[in-house]
LOGURO-331943 format. One record per residue (C-alpha): residue in one letter; x, y, z. Coordinates in steps of 0.02 Angstrom, whole numbers, plus 50000, padded with zeros to 5 digits. Layout:
# residues N
AXYZ/...
END
This chain:
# residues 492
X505934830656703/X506774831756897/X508254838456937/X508794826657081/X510414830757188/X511424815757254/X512084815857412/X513354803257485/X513834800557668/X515154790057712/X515324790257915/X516184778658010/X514894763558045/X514464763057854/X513854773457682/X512234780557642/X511704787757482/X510314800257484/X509144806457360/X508534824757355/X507164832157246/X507194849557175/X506774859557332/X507814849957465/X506614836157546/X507454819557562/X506504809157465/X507344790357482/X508704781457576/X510164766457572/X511574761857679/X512594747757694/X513904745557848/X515754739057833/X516894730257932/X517794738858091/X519284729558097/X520054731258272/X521724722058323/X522344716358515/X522994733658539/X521524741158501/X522004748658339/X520414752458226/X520494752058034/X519324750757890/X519564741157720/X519394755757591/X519274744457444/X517724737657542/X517064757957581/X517284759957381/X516394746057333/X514944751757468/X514874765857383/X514364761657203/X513144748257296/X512314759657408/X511924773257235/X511264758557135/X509934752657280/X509564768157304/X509014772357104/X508254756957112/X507084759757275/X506874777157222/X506104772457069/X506784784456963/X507854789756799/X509834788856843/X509844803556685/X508794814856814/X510224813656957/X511104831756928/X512554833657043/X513634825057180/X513904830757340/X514924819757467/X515054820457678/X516354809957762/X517084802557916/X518424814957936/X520304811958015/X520234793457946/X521854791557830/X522404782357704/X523964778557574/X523714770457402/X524624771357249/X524484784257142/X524394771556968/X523724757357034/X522204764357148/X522684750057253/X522924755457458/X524384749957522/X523804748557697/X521964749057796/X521224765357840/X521784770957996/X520164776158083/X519804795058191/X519714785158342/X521424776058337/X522784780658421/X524124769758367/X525224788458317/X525204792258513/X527154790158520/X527464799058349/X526584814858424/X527504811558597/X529114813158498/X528954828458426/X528184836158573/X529754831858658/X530754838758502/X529804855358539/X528524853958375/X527004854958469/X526874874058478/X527414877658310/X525894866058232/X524864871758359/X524944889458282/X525114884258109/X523624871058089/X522624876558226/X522694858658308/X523244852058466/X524524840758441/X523574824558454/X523544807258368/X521614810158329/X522054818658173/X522704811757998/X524564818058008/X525154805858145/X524224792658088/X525234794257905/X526604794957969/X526404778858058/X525874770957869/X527424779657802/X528654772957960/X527894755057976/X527064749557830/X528534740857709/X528844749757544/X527624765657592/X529064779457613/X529874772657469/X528354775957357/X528274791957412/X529884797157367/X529864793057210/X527944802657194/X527114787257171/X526004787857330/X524244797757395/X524084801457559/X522454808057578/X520704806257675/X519034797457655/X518584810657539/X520104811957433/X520184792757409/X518064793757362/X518454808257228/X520014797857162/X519154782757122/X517314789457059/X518344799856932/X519374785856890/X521084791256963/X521004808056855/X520584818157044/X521444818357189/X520564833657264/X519964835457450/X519294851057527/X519554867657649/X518584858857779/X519444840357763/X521154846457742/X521054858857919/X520754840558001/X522334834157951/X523604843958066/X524504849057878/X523644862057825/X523964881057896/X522414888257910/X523014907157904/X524134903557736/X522594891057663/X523934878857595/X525004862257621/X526104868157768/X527824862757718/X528654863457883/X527194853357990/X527544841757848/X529184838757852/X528924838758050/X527954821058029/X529184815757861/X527674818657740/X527854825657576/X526724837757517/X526984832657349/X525894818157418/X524414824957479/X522794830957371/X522314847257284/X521424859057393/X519844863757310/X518324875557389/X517194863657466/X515814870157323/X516894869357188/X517034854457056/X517954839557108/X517774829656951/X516574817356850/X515904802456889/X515014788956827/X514874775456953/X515874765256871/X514674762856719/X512974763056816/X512564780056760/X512364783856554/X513264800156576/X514394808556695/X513694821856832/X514724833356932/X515504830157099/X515144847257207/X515054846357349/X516294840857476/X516374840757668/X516874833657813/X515284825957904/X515434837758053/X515584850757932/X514184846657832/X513084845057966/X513514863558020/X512974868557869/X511504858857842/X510944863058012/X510824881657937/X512244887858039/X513084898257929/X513264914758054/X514494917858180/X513974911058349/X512964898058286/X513384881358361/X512664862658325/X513414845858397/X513254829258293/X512994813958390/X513884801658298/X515034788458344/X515884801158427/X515444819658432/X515854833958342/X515534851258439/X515574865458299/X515384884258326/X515374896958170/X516474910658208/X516534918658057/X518164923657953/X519374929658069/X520234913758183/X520174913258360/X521514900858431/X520834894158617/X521674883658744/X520364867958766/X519584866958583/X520424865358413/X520094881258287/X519714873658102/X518874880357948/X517004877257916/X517174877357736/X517894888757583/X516304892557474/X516104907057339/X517954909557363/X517744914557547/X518134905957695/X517404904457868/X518134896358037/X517534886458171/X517954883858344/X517864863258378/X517874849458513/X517964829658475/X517354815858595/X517834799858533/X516414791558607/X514814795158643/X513584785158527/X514844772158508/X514484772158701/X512814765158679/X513594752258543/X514414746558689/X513154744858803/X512244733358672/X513884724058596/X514974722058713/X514134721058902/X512524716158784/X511384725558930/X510174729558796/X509754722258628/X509534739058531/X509814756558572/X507994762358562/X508084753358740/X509124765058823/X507604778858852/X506454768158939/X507904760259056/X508854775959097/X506934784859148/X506704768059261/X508424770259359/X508454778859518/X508804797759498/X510104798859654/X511224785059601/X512864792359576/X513694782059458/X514804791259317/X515504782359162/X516844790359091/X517054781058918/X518964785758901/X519054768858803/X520304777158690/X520754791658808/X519834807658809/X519884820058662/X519144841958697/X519414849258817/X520504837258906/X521714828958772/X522354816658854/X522644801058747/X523284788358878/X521464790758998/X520744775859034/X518924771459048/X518164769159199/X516244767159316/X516424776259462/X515404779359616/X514284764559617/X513484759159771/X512684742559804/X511014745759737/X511694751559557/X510954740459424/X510894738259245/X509764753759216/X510884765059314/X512264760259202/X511414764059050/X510964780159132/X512604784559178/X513124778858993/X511844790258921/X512184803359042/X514284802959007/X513614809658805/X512744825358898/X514144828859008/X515584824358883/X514734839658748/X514364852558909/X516284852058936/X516584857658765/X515474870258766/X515884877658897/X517544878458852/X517094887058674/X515944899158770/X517634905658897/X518684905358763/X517714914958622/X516884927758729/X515244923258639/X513744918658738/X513094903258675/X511034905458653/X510554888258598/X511294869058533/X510684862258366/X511054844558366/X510844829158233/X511214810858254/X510364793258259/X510364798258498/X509504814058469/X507934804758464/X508424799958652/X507194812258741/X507884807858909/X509794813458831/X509064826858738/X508144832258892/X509724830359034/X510834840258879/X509754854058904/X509814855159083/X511734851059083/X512194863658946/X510894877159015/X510264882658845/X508904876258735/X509204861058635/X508494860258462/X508394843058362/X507544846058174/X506404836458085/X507734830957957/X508824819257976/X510704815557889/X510984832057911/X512924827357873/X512424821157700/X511064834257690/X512324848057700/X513464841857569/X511844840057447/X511474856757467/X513134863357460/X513254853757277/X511494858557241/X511764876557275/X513314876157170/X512494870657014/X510944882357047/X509474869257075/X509364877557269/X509244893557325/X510014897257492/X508384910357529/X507234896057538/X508404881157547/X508324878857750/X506534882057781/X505724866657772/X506734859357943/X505704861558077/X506454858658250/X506004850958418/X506524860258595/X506904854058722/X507434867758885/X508244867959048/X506954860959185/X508374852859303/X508324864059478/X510134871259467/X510884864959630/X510534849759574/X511364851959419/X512984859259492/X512974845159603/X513004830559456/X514254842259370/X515154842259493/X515234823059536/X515714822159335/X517194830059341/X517854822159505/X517644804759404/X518494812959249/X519844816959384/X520214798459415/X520674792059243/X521814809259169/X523444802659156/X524234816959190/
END
Protein backbone atom coordinates (compact mmCIF):
# COMPACT_ATOMS: atom_id res chain seq x y z
CA UNK A 1 0.00 0.00 0.00
CA UNK A 2 1.40 3.91 -0.85
CA UNK A 3 1.57 6.47 1.31
CA UNK A 4 0.79 9.42 -1.05
CA UNK A 5 1.12 13.16 0.25
CA UNK A 6 -1.32 15.74 -1.22
CA UNK A 7 -0.27 18.91 -2.05
CA UNK A 8 -2.51 21.91 -2.98
CA UNK A 9 -1.46 25.21 -4.60
CA UNK A 10 -3.72 27.86 -4.91
CA UNK A 11 -1.79 30.95 -6.71
CA UNK A 12 -3.31 33.67 -8.22
CA UNK A 13 -4.13 32.58 -12.01
CA UNK A 14 -5.77 29.29 -10.65
CA UNK A 15 -5.42 25.85 -8.28
CA UNK A 16 -3.39 22.88 -8.78
CA UNK A 17 -3.48 19.78 -6.83
CA UNK A 18 -0.39 17.65 -6.81
CA UNK A 19 0.28 14.16 -6.09
CA UNK A 20 3.48 12.95 -4.33
CA UNK A 21 4.66 9.37 -3.83
CA UNK A 22 6.55 8.15 -0.82
CA UNK A 23 9.99 9.62 -1.56
CA UNK A 24 8.99 13.10 -2.96
CA UNK A 25 8.76 12.76 -6.94
CA UNK A 26 5.72 14.42 -8.32
CA UNK A 27 3.97 11.87 -9.80
CA UNK A 28 0.61 13.58 -11.45
CA UNK A 29 -0.93 16.95 -12.01
CA UNK A 30 -4.47 19.20 -12.28
CA UNK A 31 -5.28 22.76 -12.35
CA UNK A 32 -8.11 24.63 -13.19
CA UNK A 33 -8.01 28.68 -13.52
CA UNK A 34 -10.69 31.18 -12.11
CA UNK A 35 -11.99 34.31 -12.95
CA UNK A 36 -9.83 37.69 -12.39
CA UNK A 37 -12.45 40.03 -11.98
CA UNK A 38 -11.07 43.53 -12.63
CA UNK A 39 -13.34 46.77 -12.45
CA UNK A 40 -12.80 50.42 -14.41
CA UNK A 41 -10.50 51.41 -11.65
CA UNK A 42 -8.49 48.70 -11.96
CA UNK A 43 -9.41 46.98 -8.80
CA UNK A 44 -8.66 43.08 -8.99
CA UNK A 45 -10.71 40.50 -7.03
CA UNK A 46 -11.37 36.83 -7.10
CA UNK A 47 -14.74 34.94 -6.38
CA UNK A 48 -13.69 32.65 -3.39
CA UNK A 49 -16.78 30.58 -3.53
CA UNK A 50 -15.50 29.89 -7.15
CA UNK A 51 -11.50 29.19 -5.63
CA UNK A 52 -13.40 26.66 -3.12
CA UNK A 53 -15.23 24.93 -5.48
CA UNK A 54 -11.78 24.70 -7.72
CA UNK A 55 -10.45 23.19 -5.11
CA UNK A 56 -12.46 20.00 -4.44
CA UNK A 57 -12.51 19.78 -8.51
CA UNK A 58 -8.96 20.01 -9.08
CA UNK A 59 -8.33 16.83 -6.02
CA UNK A 60 -11.00 14.70 -7.69
CA UNK A 61 -9.29 14.97 -11.43
CA UNK A 62 -6.42 14.54 -10.07
CA UNK A 63 -7.34 10.89 -8.13
CA UNK A 64 -8.93 10.16 -11.09
CA UNK A 65 -5.87 10.76 -13.69
CA UNK A 66 -3.61 9.46 -11.12
CA UNK A 67 -5.22 6.29 -11.09
CA UNK A 68 -5.05 5.56 -7.67
CA UNK A 69 -6.81 4.69 -4.13
CA UNK A 70 -8.17 8.12 -2.44
CA UNK A 71 -7.57 5.68 1.07
CA UNK A 72 -3.68 5.85 0.06
CA UNK A 73 -3.63 9.90 0.11
CA UNK A 74 -1.94 10.45 3.77
CA UNK A 75 -1.71 14.10 4.52
CA UNK A 76 -2.54 17.69 3.24
CA UNK A 77 -0.29 20.22 2.70
CA UNK A 78 -1.53 23.62 1.14
CA UNK A 79 0.59 26.78 -0.72
CA UNK A 80 -1.23 29.94 -1.45
CA UNK A 81 -1.40 33.26 -3.13
CA UNK A 82 -0.48 35.24 -0.18
CA UNK A 83 -1.71 39.05 0.77
CA UNK A 84 -5.14 38.27 -1.05
CA UNK A 85 -7.98 38.94 1.71
CA UNK A 86 -11.09 38.09 2.39
CA UNK A 87 -14.30 38.52 4.98
CA UNK A 88 -17.04 35.86 5.34
CA UNK A 89 -19.22 34.98 8.02
CA UNK A 90 -18.23 33.09 10.63
CA UNK A 91 -21.83 30.71 10.59
CA UNK A 92 -22.73 30.90 7.33
CA UNK A 93 -19.25 30.24 5.37
CA UNK A 94 -20.74 32.62 2.99
CA UNK A 95 -18.07 35.77 1.92
CA UNK A 96 -19.48 38.81 2.23
CA UNK A 97 -17.43 40.47 -0.36
CA UNK A 98 -14.81 39.27 -3.39
CA UNK A 99 -11.28 38.59 -2.53
CA UNK A 100 -9.34 41.50 -2.73
CA UNK A 101 -6.30 40.36 -4.74
CA UNK A 102 -2.08 41.08 -3.76
CA UNK A 103 -1.96 43.24 -6.67
CA UNK A 104 -4.82 45.71 -5.87
CA UNK A 105 -4.43 48.75 -4.54
CA UNK A 106 -7.76 50.04 -3.93
CA UNK A 107 -6.37 50.61 0.26
CA UNK A 108 -3.82 53.29 -1.20
CA UNK A 109 -5.71 56.17 0.66
CA UNK A 110 -6.35 54.06 3.89
CA UNK A 111 -2.46 53.64 4.22
CA UNK A 112 -2.00 57.42 3.09
CA UNK A 113 -4.12 58.28 6.12
CA UNK A 114 -2.40 56.80 8.66
CA UNK A 115 0.89 57.69 7.32
CA UNK A 116 -0.22 61.15 7.70
CA UNK A 117 -1.61 60.26 11.29
CA UNK A 118 2.07 59.19 12.01
CA UNK A 119 1.29 55.09 12.01
CA UNK A 120 3.67 54.26 9.47
CA UNK A 121 6.74 53.91 11.75
CA UNK A 122 5.14 52.26 14.51
CA UNK A 123 3.89 49.19 12.02
CA UNK A 124 6.90 49.44 10.34
CA UNK A 125 8.71 48.20 13.51
CA UNK A 126 6.04 46.08 14.75
CA UNK A 127 5.12 43.90 11.54
CA UNK A 128 8.18 44.33 9.75
CA UNK A 129 6.25 45.85 6.67
CA UNK A 130 6.38 48.95 4.85
CA UNK A 131 3.35 50.57 5.08
CA UNK A 132 1.85 49.66 1.76
CA UNK A 133 -1.61 48.67 0.30
CA UNK A 134 0.06 45.36 -1.11
CA UNK A 135 -0.61 43.64 2.06
CA UNK A 136 -3.95 42.21 3.64
CA UNK A 137 -4.48 44.89 6.48
CA UNK A 138 -5.42 47.82 4.19
CA UNK A 139 -7.21 45.92 1.97
CA UNK A 140 -9.66 44.73 5.17
CA UNK A 141 -10.07 47.56 6.17
CA UNK A 142 -11.43 48.77 2.94
CA UNK A 143 -14.08 45.50 3.19
CA UNK A 144 -14.75 46.59 6.77
CA UNK A 145 -15.21 50.67 5.71
CA UNK A 146 -17.10 50.09 2.36
CA UNK A 147 -18.70 46.94 2.13
CA UNK A 148 -22.48 47.45 3.89
CA UNK A 149 -23.05 45.42 7.05
CA UNK A 150 -19.15 44.13 7.26
CA UNK A 151 -18.08 46.25 10.49
CA UNK A 152 -21.24 45.48 11.95
CA UNK A 153 -20.59 41.69 11.78
CA UNK A 154 -17.56 42.12 13.23
CA UNK A 155 -18.59 43.68 16.19
CA UNK A 156 -20.77 41.50 17.21
CA UNK A 157 -17.86 38.43 16.45
CA UNK A 158 -19.71 37.16 13.70
CA UNK A 159 -17.08 37.83 10.95
CA UNK A 160 -13.45 36.11 9.58
CA UNK A 161 -11.09 38.12 8.25
CA UNK A 162 -8.53 36.00 7.08
CA UNK A 163 -6.35 34.92 3.87
CA UNK A 164 -6.48 32.42 1.03
CA UNK A 165 -5.28 29.95 3.40
CA UNK A 166 -7.42 30.57 6.36
CA UNK A 167 -10.63 30.65 4.17
CA UNK A 168 -9.16 26.96 2.38
CA UNK A 169 -8.66 25.43 6.04
CA UNK A 170 -12.21 26.85 7.13
CA UNK A 171 -14.16 25.30 4.58
CA UNK A 172 -12.24 21.71 3.98
CA UNK A 173 -12.83 21.22 7.78
CA UNK A 174 -16.21 22.29 7.54
CA UNK A 175 -16.12 25.67 9.46
CA UNK A 176 -14.61 23.76 12.64
CA UNK A 177 -10.83 25.69 11.60
CA UNK A 178 -10.05 28.93 11.16
CA UNK A 179 -6.25 28.51 11.41
CA UNK A 180 -3.61 30.26 9.11
CA UNK A 181 0.10 30.18 9.62
CA UNK A 182 3.60 32.00 10.86
CA UNK A 183 4.41 32.59 7.31
CA UNK A 184 0.73 33.87 6.03
CA UNK A 185 0.01 35.89 8.98
CA UNK A 186 3.74 38.05 8.71
CA UNK A 187 2.06 39.06 5.17
CA UNK A 188 -0.74 40.68 6.62
CA UNK A 189 0.82 43.95 8.20
CA UNK A 190 -1.06 42.50 11.77
CA UNK A 191 1.07 40.34 13.02
CA UNK A 192 4.39 41.50 15.17
CA UNK A 193 6.92 39.41 14.19
CA UNK A 194 9.19 39.88 17.41
CA UNK A 195 6.01 39.15 19.90
CA UNK A 196 4.70 36.14 17.24
CA UNK A 197 1.04 37.26 17.84
CA UNK A 198 -2.10 39.38 16.62
CA UNK A 199 -0.66 42.93 17.18
CA UNK A 200 -3.43 44.71 18.94
CA UNK A 201 -2.36 48.21 18.31
CA UNK A 202 -1.58 47.80 14.27
CA UNK A 203 -5.03 46.49 14.57
CA UNK A 204 -6.84 48.89 16.01
CA UNK A 205 -4.62 51.30 13.72
CA UNK A 206 -6.68 49.92 10.51
CA UNK A 207 -10.22 49.36 12.89
CA UNK A 208 -9.72 45.49 12.77
CA UNK A 209 -10.47 43.34 15.53
CA UNK A 210 -8.29 40.71 16.42
CA UNK A 211 -10.97 38.79 17.73
CA UNK A 212 -11.54 38.45 13.90
CA UNK A 213 -8.64 37.12 12.49
CA UNK A 214 -7.47 33.22 12.52
CA UNK A 215 -5.48 31.07 14.98
CA UNK A 216 -1.86 31.18 14.42
CA UNK A 217 -0.66 27.69 14.06
CA UNK A 218 3.20 26.49 13.09
CA UNK A 219 3.16 26.14 9.49
CA UNK A 220 3.85 22.09 10.20
CA UNK A 221 1.46 21.74 12.67
CA UNK A 222 -2.24 20.29 12.21
CA UNK A 223 -4.73 22.55 10.77
CA UNK A 224 -7.65 20.23 10.84
CA UNK A 225 -9.51 17.30 8.87
CA UNK A 226 -10.80 17.13 5.79
CA UNK A 227 -12.71 15.22 3.62
CA UNK A 228 -13.35 16.99 0.45
CA UNK A 229 -16.56 17.39 1.05
CA UNK A 230 -17.43 13.60 0.90
CA UNK A 231 -15.00 12.57 -1.98
CA UNK A 232 -12.65 10.93 0.34
CA UNK A 233 -13.98 7.69 2.67
CA UNK A 234 -12.08 9.03 5.61
CA UNK A 235 -10.57 12.17 6.80
CA UNK A 236 -6.59 12.92 6.37
CA UNK A 237 -4.72 15.60 8.05
CA UNK A 238 -4.17 19.11 6.85
CA UNK A 239 -0.19 19.86 7.60
CA UNK A 240 1.17 21.75 5.95
CA UNK A 241 0.58 25.36 5.38
CA UNK A 242 2.44 28.19 3.54
CA UNK A 243 2.40 31.05 1.73
CA UNK A 244 3.51 30.20 -2.00
CA UNK A 245 6.66 32.33 -1.76
CA UNK A 246 7.27 30.64 1.32
CA UNK A 247 6.83 27.31 0.18
CA UNK A 248 8.88 27.67 -2.62
CA UNK A 249 11.83 28.76 -0.25
CA UNK A 250 11.53 25.79 1.31
CA UNK A 251 11.04 23.48 -1.36
CA UNK A 252 13.85 25.02 -3.16
CA UNK A 253 16.00 23.51 -0.11
CA UNK A 254 16.75 26.87 1.30
CA UNK A 255 16.51 26.35 4.71
CA UNK A 256 20.10 28.11 5.82
CA UNK A 257 20.80 31.57 6.36
CA UNK A 258 21.92 33.33 3.21
CA UNK A 259 20.17 31.21 0.99
CA UNK A 260 18.06 33.11 -1.48
CA UNK A 261 15.50 31.87 -4.38
CA UNK A 262 13.07 34.19 -6.43
CA UNK A 263 9.65 32.75 -7.76
CA UNK A 264 8.55 33.98 -11.02
CA UNK A 265 5.01 34.14 -10.70
CA UNK A 266 2.51 36.60 -11.58
CA UNK A 267 4.54 38.79 -9.78
CA UNK A 268 7.75 37.96 -7.92
CA UNK A 269 8.66 37.05 -4.68
CA UNK A 270 12.51 37.70 -3.74
CA UNK A 271 13.21 35.57 -0.45
CA UNK A 272 16.47 35.40 1.53
CA UNK A 273 16.80 33.00 4.74
CA UNK A 274 18.32 34.88 7.40
CA UNK A 275 17.95 32.71 10.02
CA UNK A 276 16.28 33.47 13.58
CA UNK A 277 17.32 36.71 14.57
CA UNK A 278 15.35 39.78 12.33
CA UNK A 279 17.12 42.20 10.42
CA UNK A 280 14.84 45.27 9.62
CA UNK A 281 16.28 47.05 6.11
CA UNK A 282 15.27 50.18 4.43
CA UNK A 283 14.24 48.88 0.67
CA UNK A 284 12.91 45.21 1.47
CA UNK A 285 10.23 44.03 3.91
CA UNK A 286 11.63 41.53 6.88
CA UNK A 287 8.93 38.52 7.30
CA UNK A 288 9.11 35.06 8.77
CA UNK A 289 9.90 32.02 6.55
CA UNK A 290 7.95 29.72 8.55
CA UNK A 291 7.53 28.41 12.39
CA UNK A 292 8.33 24.57 12.17
CA UNK A 293 9.32 22.17 15.19
CA UNK A 294 8.37 25.09 17.38
CA UNK A 295 11.18 27.30 15.95
CA UNK A 296 11.03 30.06 13.80
CA UNK A 297 13.17 31.49 11.05
CA UNK A 298 13.05 35.02 9.13
CA UNK A 299 13.42 36.20 5.81
CA UNK A 300 14.41 39.29 4.22
CA UNK A 301 11.73 39.95 1.09
CA UNK A 302 10.99 42.07 -2.06
CA UNK A 303 7.56 41.96 -4.16
CA UNK A 304 7.21 43.00 -7.86
CA UNK A 305 3.78 43.04 -8.79
CA UNK A 306 4.47 42.21 -12.23
CA UNK A 307 6.73 40.39 -13.93
CA UNK A 308 5.09 37.20 -15.48
CA UNK A 309 1.88 38.89 -15.56
CA UNK A 310 4.13 41.11 -17.89
CA UNK A 311 4.27 38.54 -20.49
CA UNK A 312 0.28 37.92 -19.93
CA UNK A 313 0.21 41.22 -21.20
CA UNK A 314 2.18 41.07 -24.01
CA UNK A 315 -0.11 38.12 -25.23
CA UNK A 316 -3.66 39.51 -23.83
CA UNK A 317 -3.71 42.73 -24.02
CA UNK A 318 -1.24 44.22 -26.98
CA UNK A 319 -1.81 40.36 -28.28
CA UNK A 320 2.06 40.66 -29.81
CA UNK A 321 2.32 37.00 -29.33
CA UNK A 322 -0.12 34.16 -29.07
CA UNK A 323 1.62 32.22 -26.16
CA UNK A 324 4.43 32.93 -23.95
CA UNK A 325 6.74 30.13 -25.18
CA UNK A 326 7.10 32.89 -28.03
CA UNK A 327 8.83 35.36 -26.14
CA UNK A 328 12.48 33.42 -26.34
CA UNK A 329 12.71 33.17 -29.93
CA UNK A 330 11.48 36.99 -30.48
CA UNK A 331 13.45 38.67 -27.75
CA UNK A 332 16.93 36.54 -29.29
CA UNK A 333 15.74 38.06 -32.87
CA UNK A 334 15.61 41.83 -31.62
CA UNK A 335 18.49 43.99 -32.04
CA UNK A 336 20.83 43.92 -28.98
CA UNK A 337 21.47 47.94 -28.91
CA UNK A 338 17.91 48.99 -28.91
CA UNK A 339 17.36 50.83 -25.84
CA UNK A 340 13.93 50.49 -25.07
CA UNK A 341 12.95 49.93 -21.19
CA UNK A 342 9.47 48.88 -20.01
CA UNK A 343 8.81 49.66 -16.73
CA UNK A 344 5.48 47.64 -15.99
CA UNK A 345 4.41 50.04 -13.03
CA UNK A 346 0.80 49.04 -14.16
CA UNK A 347 -0.15 49.08 -10.53
CA UNK A 348 2.84 51.17 -9.29
CA UNK A 349 6.04 49.64 -8.25
CA UNK A 350 6.37 47.45 -5.10
CA UNK A 351 10.66 46.57 -3.43
CA UNK A 352 12.74 48.53 -3.37
CA UNK A 353 10.91 51.51 -4.58
CA UNK A 354 7.29 51.45 -2.97
CA UNK A 355 5.73 53.69 -4.66
CA UNK A 356 2.06 52.84 -5.30
CA UNK A 357 0.91 55.78 -7.54
CA UNK A 358 4.04 54.86 -10.50
CA UNK A 359 2.75 54.58 -13.64
CA UNK A 360 3.78 52.28 -16.41
CA UNK A 361 5.59 53.35 -19.08
CA UNK A 362 8.09 52.33 -22.70
CA UNK A 363 10.78 54.51 -22.76
CA UNK A 364 13.68 55.18 -25.05
CA UNK A 365 12.40 53.84 -28.29
CA UNK A 366 13.82 54.96 -31.44
CA UNK A 367 12.33 54.54 -34.84
CA UNK A 368 13.55 51.19 -35.64
CA UNK A 369 12.03 49.53 -32.33
CA UNK A 370 9.65 46.78 -33.28
CA UNK A 371 7.54 44.21 -31.85
CA UNK A 372 10.56 41.97 -30.82
CA UNK A 373 12.29 44.77 -29.05
CA UNK A 374 9.28 45.21 -26.97
CA UNK A 375 9.02 41.81 -25.94
CA UNK A 376 12.66 42.08 -25.15
CA UNK A 377 12.39 44.97 -23.19
CA UNK A 378 9.23 43.19 -21.49
CA UNK A 379 11.31 40.20 -20.72
CA UNK A 380 14.21 42.18 -19.84
CA UNK A 381 12.03 44.67 -17.16
CA UNK A 382 11.57 40.77 -15.03
CA UNK A 383 15.59 40.61 -14.89
CA UNK A 384 16.06 44.10 -13.93
CA UNK A 385 12.91 44.43 -11.64
CA UNK A 386 14.56 41.09 -9.25
CA UNK A 387 18.44 42.65 -9.60
CA UNK A 388 17.01 45.75 -7.76
CA UNK A 389 15.87 43.67 -4.98
CA UNK A 390 18.72 41.94 -4.59
CA UNK A 391 20.81 44.25 -4.46
CA UNK A 392 19.07 45.95 -2.03
CA UNK A 393 18.96 42.66 0.36
CA UNK A 394 22.71 42.20 -0.31
CA UNK A 395 23.55 46.30 1.18
CA UNK A 396 21.26 45.89 3.67
CA UNK A 397 22.11 42.39 5.24
CA UNK A 398 25.81 42.53 4.90
CA UNK A 399 25.60 39.02 3.34
CA UNK A 400 27.19 38.35 0.06
CA UNK A 401 24.78 36.79 -2.06
CA UNK A 402 26.64 33.54 -3.91
CA UNK A 403 23.88 32.34 -6.15
CA UNK A 404 19.72 32.75 -7.18
CA UNK A 405 17.53 29.65 -7.10
CA UNK A 406 14.55 30.45 -8.98
CA UNK A 407 11.06 28.51 -9.89
CA UNK A 408 8.20 29.61 -12.10
CA UNK A 409 6.33 28.74 -15.40
CA UNK A 410 9.48 32.03 -17.14
CA UNK A 411 12.30 30.18 -15.76
CA UNK A 412 12.18 28.03 -18.71
CA UNK A 413 12.95 31.44 -20.66
CA UNK A 414 16.73 30.76 -21.33
CA UNK A 415 17.19 34.17 -22.81
CA UNK A 416 15.62 35.68 -19.12
CA UNK A 417 17.33 33.15 -17.28
CA UNK A 418 20.46 33.94 -19.16
CA UNK A 419 20.28 38.19 -19.02
CA UNK A 420 19.28 37.43 -14.92
CA UNK A 421 22.51 36.04 -14.60
CA UNK A 422 24.42 38.64 -16.16
CA UNK A 423 22.19 41.41 -14.53
CA UNK A 424 22.33 39.93 -10.99
CA UNK A 425 26.15 38.87 -11.38
CA UNK A 426 25.78 35.51 -9.68
CA UNK A 427 24.87 32.14 -10.97
CA UNK A 428 21.32 31.36 -11.61
CA UNK A 429 20.05 27.94 -10.79
CA UNK A 430 16.53 26.66 -12.18
CA UNK A 431 15.80 22.77 -10.84
CA UNK A 432 14.44 20.04 -12.52
CA UNK A 433 11.18 20.21 -10.45
CA UNK A 434 8.68 22.19 -10.93
CA UNK A 435 5.65 23.67 -8.41
CA UNK A 436 8.14 24.13 -6.15
CA UNK A 437 5.40 26.40 -4.17
CA UNK A 438 3.15 23.35 -3.83
CA UNK A 439 6.18 21.10 -3.57
CA UNK A 440 7.27 22.80 -0.43
CA UNK A 441 4.06 22.67 1.37
CA UNK A 442 3.93 18.68 0.51
CA UNK A 443 6.96 18.19 2.07
CA UNK A 444 6.48 20.34 4.88
CA UNK A 445 3.09 18.07 5.60
CA UNK A 446 4.93 15.01 4.59
CA UNK A 447 7.75 15.61 6.91
CA UNK A 448 5.32 16.31 9.66
CA UNK A 449 3.62 13.05 9.56
CA UNK A 450 7.01 11.13 9.01
CA UNK A 451 6.58 9.66 5.34
CA UNK A 452 9.86 12.11 4.37
CA UNK A 453 12.93 12.49 5.77
CA UNK A 454 14.54 15.88 5.46
CA UNK A 455 18.26 13.88 4.96
CA UNK A 456 17.17 12.62 1.69
CA UNK A 457 14.04 14.61 0.97
CA UNK A 458 15.80 17.39 -1.44
CA UNK A 459 18.11 15.26 -3.36
CA UNK A 460 16.39 14.22 -6.22
CA UNK A 461 16.16 18.16 -7.74
CA UNK A 462 18.71 18.57 -9.95
CA UNK A 463 19.39 22.10 -11.22
CA UNK A 464 20.31 23.95 -14.39
CA UNK A 465 23.05 27.05 -14.37
CA UNK A 466 23.08 29.45 -16.01
CA UNK A 467 26.34 32.30 -15.25
CA UNK A 468 27.33 35.73 -15.93
CA UNK A 469 28.75 35.94 -19.68
CA UNK A 470 27.52 39.73 -20.32
CA UNK A 471 31.01 41.96 -20.64
CA UNK A 472 30.46 44.25 -17.54
CA UNK A 473 30.52 47.70 -19.14
CA UNK A 474 27.97 46.65 -20.96
CA UNK A 475 26.02 45.60 -18.17
CA UNK A 476 26.50 48.82 -16.12
CA UNK A 477 25.50 50.56 -19.07
CA UNK A 478 21.78 48.76 -19.49
CA UNK A 479 21.63 49.13 -15.67
CA UNK A 480 22.11 52.13 -15.88
CA UNK A 481 19.58 53.16 -18.73
CA UNK A 482 17.02 51.01 -16.30
CA UNK A 483 17.00 53.07 -13.63
CA UNK A 484 16.92 56.43 -15.57
CA UNK A 485 13.46 54.97 -17.07
CA UNK A 486 12.41 53.87 -13.47
CA UNK A 487 13.23 57.61 -12.77
CA UNK A 488 10.45 58.84 -15.09
CA UNK A 489 7.36 57.16 -13.68
CA UNK A 490 8.24 57.48 -9.39
CA UNK A 491 5.75 59.70 -8.28
CA UNK A 492 7.57 61.08 -5.84
Amino acid sequence: MADYVLGIDQSTQGTKALLFDQIGNLICRTDLPHRQIINEKGFVEHNPIEIYQNTIQVVKNLIEKANIDKDDVKVLGISNQRETALCWDRKTGEPVYNAIVWQCARGAKICETLEQDGYAKMIRSHTGLQLSPYFSAAKLAWVLKEVPGAKEKAEKGELCCGTIDSWLVYQLTGGKEFRTDYSNASRTQLFNISTLSWDKEVCDAFGILPECLPKVTDSDGEFGFTDFDGYFNQKIPIHGVLGDSHGALFGQGCLNKGMIKTTYGTGSSIMMNIGETPVLSESVVTSLAWKMNGKVSYVLEGNINYTGAVITWLKDDLKLIESPGETEKLAKRANPKDTSYLVPAFSGLGAPYWDSEAKATIWGMSRTTKREEIVKAALESIAYQITDVIEAMSRESGITIEELRVDGGPTKNTYLMQFQSDMAQIPVKVPSAEELSGIGAAYTAGLAVGIYRKETIFSQINRKQFVPVMEDEVRKLKYQGWKEAVKKVLSK
